[in-house]
N, C-alpha and C positions, 0 to 999 in steps of 0.2 A: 419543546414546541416544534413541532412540524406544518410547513408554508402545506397549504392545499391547495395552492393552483401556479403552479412559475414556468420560466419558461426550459430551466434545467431542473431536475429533479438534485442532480448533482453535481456541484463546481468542484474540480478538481484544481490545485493551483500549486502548480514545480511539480518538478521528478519524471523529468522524460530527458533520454540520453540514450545511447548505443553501448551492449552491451560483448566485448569480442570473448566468446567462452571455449575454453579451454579444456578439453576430455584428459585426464591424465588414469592411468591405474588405481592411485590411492592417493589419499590427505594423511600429513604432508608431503609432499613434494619429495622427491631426492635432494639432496645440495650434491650438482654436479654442473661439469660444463654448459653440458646440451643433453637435453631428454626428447625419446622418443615420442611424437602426441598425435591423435588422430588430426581429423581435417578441423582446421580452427575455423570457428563460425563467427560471424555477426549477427550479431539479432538488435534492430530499435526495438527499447521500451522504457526500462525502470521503473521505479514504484508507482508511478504519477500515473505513465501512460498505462500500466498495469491494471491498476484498478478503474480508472476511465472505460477502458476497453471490456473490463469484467463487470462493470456494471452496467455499461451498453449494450451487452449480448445478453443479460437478462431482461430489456423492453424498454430499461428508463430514460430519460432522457439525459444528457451529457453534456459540460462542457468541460474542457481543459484551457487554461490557460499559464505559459511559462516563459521565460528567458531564453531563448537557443541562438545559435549562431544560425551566418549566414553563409553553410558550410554540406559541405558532404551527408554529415551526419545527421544535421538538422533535416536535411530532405528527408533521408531515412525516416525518421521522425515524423513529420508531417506525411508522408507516403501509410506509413502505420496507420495513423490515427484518420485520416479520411478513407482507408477503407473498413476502419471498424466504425464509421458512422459517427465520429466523435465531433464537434464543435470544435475545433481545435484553432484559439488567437493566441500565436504566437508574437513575443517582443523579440528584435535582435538584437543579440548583446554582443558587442564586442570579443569579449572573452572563448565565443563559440559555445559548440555542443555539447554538455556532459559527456563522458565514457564512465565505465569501467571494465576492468578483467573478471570472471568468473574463473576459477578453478574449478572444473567438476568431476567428481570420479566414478566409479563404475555403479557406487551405490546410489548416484543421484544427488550426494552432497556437495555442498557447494561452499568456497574460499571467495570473497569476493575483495576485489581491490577497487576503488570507485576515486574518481578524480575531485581534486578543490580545485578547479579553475573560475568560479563564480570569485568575482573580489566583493571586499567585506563589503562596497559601498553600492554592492546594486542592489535599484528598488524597480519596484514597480512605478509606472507613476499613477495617483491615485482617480485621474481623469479616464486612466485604462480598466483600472479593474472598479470601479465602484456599478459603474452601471451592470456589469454582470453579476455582481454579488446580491443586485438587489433583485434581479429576474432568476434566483436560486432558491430551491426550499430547502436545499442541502449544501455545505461548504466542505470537503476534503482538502486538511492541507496539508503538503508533503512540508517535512523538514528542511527542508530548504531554508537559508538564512533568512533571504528576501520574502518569505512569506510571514513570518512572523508579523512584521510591522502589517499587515493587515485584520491581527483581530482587532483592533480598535472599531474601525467599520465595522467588523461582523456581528460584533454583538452591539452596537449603536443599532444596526437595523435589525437584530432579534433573531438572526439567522442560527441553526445549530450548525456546529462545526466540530469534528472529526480528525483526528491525528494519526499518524503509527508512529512509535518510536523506535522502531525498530529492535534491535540488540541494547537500549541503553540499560545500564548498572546502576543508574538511581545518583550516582555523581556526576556527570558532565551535562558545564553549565549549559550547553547549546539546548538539549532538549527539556528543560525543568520548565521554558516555559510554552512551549508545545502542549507538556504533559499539563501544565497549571489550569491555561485558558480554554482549556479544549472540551466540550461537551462528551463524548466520546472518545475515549485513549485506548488503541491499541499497541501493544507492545510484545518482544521475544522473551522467552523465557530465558532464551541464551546469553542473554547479558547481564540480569539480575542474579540466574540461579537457585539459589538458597532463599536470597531476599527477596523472590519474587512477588509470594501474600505481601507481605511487609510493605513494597512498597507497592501495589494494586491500591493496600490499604491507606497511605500517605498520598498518593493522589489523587484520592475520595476527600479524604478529610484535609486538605491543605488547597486542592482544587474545585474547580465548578464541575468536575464532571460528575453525569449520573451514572455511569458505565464503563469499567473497566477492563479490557478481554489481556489474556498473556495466552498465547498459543506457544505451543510445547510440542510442535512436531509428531511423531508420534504417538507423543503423550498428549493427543489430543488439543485442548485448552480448557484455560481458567474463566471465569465470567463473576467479576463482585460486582454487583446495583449496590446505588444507594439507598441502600431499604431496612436499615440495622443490622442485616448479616455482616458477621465477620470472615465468612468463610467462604472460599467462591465455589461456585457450583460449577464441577468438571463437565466438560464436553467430550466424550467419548473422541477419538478418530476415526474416521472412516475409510475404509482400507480402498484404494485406487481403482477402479474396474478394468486397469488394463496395466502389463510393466511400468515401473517409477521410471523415467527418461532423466530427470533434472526438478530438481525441486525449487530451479531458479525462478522466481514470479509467486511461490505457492501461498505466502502471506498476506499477498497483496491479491490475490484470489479469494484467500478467507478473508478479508476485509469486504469484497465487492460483495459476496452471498452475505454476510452479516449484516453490510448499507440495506442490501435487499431487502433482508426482512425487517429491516428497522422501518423504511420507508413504505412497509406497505401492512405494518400495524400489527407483527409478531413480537411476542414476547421474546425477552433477550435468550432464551434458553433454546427455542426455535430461529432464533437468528446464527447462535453457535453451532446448530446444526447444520444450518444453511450454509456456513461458512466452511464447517469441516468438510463437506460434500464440495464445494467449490475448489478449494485448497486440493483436494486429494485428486480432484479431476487435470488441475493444472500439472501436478508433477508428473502427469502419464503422457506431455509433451515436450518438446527441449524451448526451455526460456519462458514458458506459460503462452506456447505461440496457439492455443486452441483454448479460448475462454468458456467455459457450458454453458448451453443455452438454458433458457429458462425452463421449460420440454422437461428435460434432462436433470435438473437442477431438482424438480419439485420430484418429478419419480425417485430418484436417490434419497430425495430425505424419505420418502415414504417405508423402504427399505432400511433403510439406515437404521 
């Protein structure tokens, strides 16, 4: 089901933090004292504000809402998202602003270290986020602990809602139920592997979703609907229009071109198009700091 008239097209909710990236030669690392490394950057964003911001630059409408501190970072954070036009209600937590370290090397690939400073016990409270769930026709949730205890609402009011689960392998309990309640599961091929059909296929048939995508980096991605196929229909990749910089944001790119075309009544096969042209536009900046516009987004599929 998709709302036809709200006042966000898309709630995003967690996964916004500052990311400090790290250029080195090659993955891994040397094991040495001190390594030489170009100029160390910051960048606000993480997956949350990522795809917020990437579906914002395509015309939709936005909101994000998360936990951050009342800190350095969080400014960063908030300074982002209002000039990408995002709606952005921030809670202050205690605990302060995500980070993480990116390792990145010359190819674009990317090591990432990300902080658990969130404690087990924080929520939302539900007088904060109810009222915006229900002025949503779309719910993105980041992984986040504290977002979990919100599909009970979401699907009380009917709302579809959206996951990534990033690298998960199919065993760790944190995202099975992400992957379970979720309308839409996006996931990396890099954590599964082997098992990735396998378990595309067990979060169809164990889950509510009608759609499961595993993007595979160069290898494009996967896409199974729930429609009797067993077999997912590959998504070509679509090669960058300008040098790879950093591949850091590139998934959370092909999530916001796939929202896209969901939200605006493309089949999921021109959604994964939509996506790989998004993704491949992100890695030709550092951090996903240049989301494509929409212009740009539909010329490329045309080509593609």
């Amino acid at each position: 089901m998709i709302r036809e008239s709200a006042e966000y097209d898309v709630l995003v909710v967690g996964g916004t933090g500052v990311d400090t990236v790290v250029r080195v030669d090659s993955l891994p690392v040397p094991l040495a004292d001190s390594v030489q490394v170009g100029p160390i950057e910051e960048w606000p964003g993480h997956t949350g504000a990522n795809v917020a911001l990437g579906v914002r630059a395509l015309g939709l409408e936005v909101g994000l809402i998360d936990c951050v501190g009342d800190d350095w970072t969080g400014s960063q954070v908030r300074r982002l998202l209002a000039e990408g036009d995002v709606d952005f209600a921030p809670l202050i937590s205690p605990a302060g602003t995500r980070r993480a370290v990116n390792l990145v090397d010359a190819e674009g690939r990317r090591m990432s270290f990300y902080d658990a400073r969130d404690p087990a016990d924080l929520r939302m409270p539900r007088e904060f986020y109810l009222p915006r769930l229900r002025r949503a026709r779309h719910v993105h949730l980041s992984i986040t602990n504290f977002a979990r205890f919100l599909y009970d609402d979401i699907q009380e009011l009917g709302v579809p809602v959206s996951t990534d689960l990033h690298d998960w392998d199919g065993l760790a309990e944190h995202h099975r139920e992400f992957a379970l309640r979720s309308d839409l599961v996006f996931l990396s091929a890099a954590g599964a592997g082997a098992r990735t059909t396998a378990l595309m296929r067990e979060i169809l048939r164990e889950g509510r979703a009608d759609t499961v995508v595993a993007t595979a980096g160069a290898d494009g991605s996967h896409v199974l609907t729930r429609d009797g196929h067993s077999t997912p229909h590959h998504v070509p990749a679509v090669a960058p229009r300008a040098p790879v910089v950093d591949t850091n944001g590139a998934g959370d790119a092909y999530v916001s071109g796939f929202l896209y075309g969901r939200l605006t009544g493309r089949d999921t096969r021109e959604c994964g198009r939509l996506g790989a042209v998004a993704g491949a536009h992100a890695c030709t900046a550092p951090a996903a700091t240049d989301p494509i516009c929409l212009k740009d987004l539909l010329a490329a599929d045309q080509i593609a």
